[in-house]
C-alpha positions in Angstrom: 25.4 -17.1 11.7 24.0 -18.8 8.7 24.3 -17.6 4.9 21.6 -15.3 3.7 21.4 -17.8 1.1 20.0 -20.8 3.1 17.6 -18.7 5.2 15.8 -17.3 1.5 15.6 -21.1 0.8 14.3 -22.4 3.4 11.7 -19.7 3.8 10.9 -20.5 -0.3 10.6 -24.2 0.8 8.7 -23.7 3.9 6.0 -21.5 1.9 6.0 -23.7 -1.1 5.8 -26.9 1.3 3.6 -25.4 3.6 1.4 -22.8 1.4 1.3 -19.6 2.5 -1.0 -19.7 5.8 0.9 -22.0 7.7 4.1 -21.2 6.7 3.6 -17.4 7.6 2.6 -18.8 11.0 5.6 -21.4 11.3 7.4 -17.9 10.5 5.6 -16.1 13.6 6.4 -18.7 15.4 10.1 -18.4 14.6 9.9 -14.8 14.7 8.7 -14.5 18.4 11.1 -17.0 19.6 14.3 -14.8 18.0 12.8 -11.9 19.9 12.8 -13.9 23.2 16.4 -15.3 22.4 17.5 -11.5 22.0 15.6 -10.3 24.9 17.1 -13.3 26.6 21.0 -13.2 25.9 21.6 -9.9 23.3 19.7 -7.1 25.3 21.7 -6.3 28.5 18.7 -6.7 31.6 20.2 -3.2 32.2 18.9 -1.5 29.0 15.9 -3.6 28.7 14.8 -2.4 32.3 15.8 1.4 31.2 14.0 1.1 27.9 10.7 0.2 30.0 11.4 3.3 32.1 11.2 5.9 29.3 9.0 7.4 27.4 7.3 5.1 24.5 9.2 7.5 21.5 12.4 7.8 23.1 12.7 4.1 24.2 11.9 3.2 20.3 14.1 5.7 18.8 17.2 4.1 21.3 15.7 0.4 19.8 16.1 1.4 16.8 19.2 2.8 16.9 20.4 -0.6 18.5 19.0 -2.4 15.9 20.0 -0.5 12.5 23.3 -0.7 14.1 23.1 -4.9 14.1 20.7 -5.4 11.1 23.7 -7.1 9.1 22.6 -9.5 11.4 19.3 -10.7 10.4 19.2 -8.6 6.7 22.5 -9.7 5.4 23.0 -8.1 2.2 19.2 -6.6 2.4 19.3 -2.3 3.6 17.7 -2.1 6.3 16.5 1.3 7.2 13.8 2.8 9.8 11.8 6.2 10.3 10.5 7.5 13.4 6.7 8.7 13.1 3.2 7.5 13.6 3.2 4.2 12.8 7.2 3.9 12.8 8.1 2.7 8.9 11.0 -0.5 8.7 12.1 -1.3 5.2 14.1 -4.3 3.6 15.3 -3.5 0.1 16.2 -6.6 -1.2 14.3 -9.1 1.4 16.0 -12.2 2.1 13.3 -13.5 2.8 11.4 -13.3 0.1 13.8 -12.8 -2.9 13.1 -14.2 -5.7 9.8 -15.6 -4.9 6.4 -14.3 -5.9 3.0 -14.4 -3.9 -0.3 -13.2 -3.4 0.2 -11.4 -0.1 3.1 -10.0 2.1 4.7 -12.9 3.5 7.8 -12.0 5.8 5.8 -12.4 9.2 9.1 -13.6 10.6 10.4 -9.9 10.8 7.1 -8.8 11.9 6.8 -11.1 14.6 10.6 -10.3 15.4 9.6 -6.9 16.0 6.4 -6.8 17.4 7.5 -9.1 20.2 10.5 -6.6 21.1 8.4 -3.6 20.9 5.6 -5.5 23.1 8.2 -6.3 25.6 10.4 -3.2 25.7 8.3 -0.4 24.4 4.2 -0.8 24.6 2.4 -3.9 25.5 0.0 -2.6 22.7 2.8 -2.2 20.0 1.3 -4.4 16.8 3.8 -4.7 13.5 2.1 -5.3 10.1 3.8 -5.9 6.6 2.2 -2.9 4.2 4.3 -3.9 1.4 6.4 -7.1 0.0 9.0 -7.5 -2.8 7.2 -10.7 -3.3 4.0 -9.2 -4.0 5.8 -6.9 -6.6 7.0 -4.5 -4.1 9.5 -2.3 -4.0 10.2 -3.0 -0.6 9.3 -5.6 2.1 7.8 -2.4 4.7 6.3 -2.8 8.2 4.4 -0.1 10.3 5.0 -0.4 14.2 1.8 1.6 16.3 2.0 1.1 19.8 
């Protein structure tokens, strides 16, 4: 585990060394290898297998679940919060990754990529995650629709 603090830092830094483009996709990057180290050694083979075998809805609603129940941790001190529909809504009040920083577009692909790579490989090969709305972009909330 490593201190909310350092992780909003280093993602300042990175997008203030890096400018926004390549930073957001050093941030995919990141994001998609998290997913594969959870999918890897924090998802039982067991429910990863049964997720596959369900239907789409169900199989996210159980994901979901999983995750809410673990967001402390990847949001820290951040709510995390999630609502089943079409697209699927996730919410981070008070991003991490993005507090205290401005910008001119949505920049937490981290958690995107985090999630779309779990929902591609558990739930729908077709599943795509986009950030609607950023704290850093003077949002209330950093939000994300899933559609699969």
């Amino acid at each position: 585990m490593v201190p909310e603090e350092e992780v909003t830092v280093l993602h300042r830094h990175l997008r203030g060394d890096l400018g926004p483009g390549r930073a957001a996709s050093v941030s995919w990057i990141a994001g998609q290898k998290t997913a594969d180290y959870l999918l890897a050694n924090r998802i039982p083979k067991p429910v990863q297998r049964l997720l596959k075998l369900l239907p789409a809805r169900l199989a996210a609603f159980i994901l979901l679940k999983a995750i809410g129940a673990h967001a402390w941790t990847f949001a820290g001190t951040s709510r995390f919060s999630w609502a089943m529909g079409r697209p699927i809504t996730l919410s981070f009040e008070d991003c991490p990754l993005c507090r205290w920083d401005r910008a001119a577009s949505p920049c937490c692909s981290y958690y995107a990529a985090t999630f779309e790579r779990l929902f591609r490989e558990l739930i729908s090969a077709d599943a795509a995650v986009t950030e609607t709305e950023c704290i850093a972009t003077g949002g209330e909330a950093c939000r994300f629709e899933v559609r699969y």
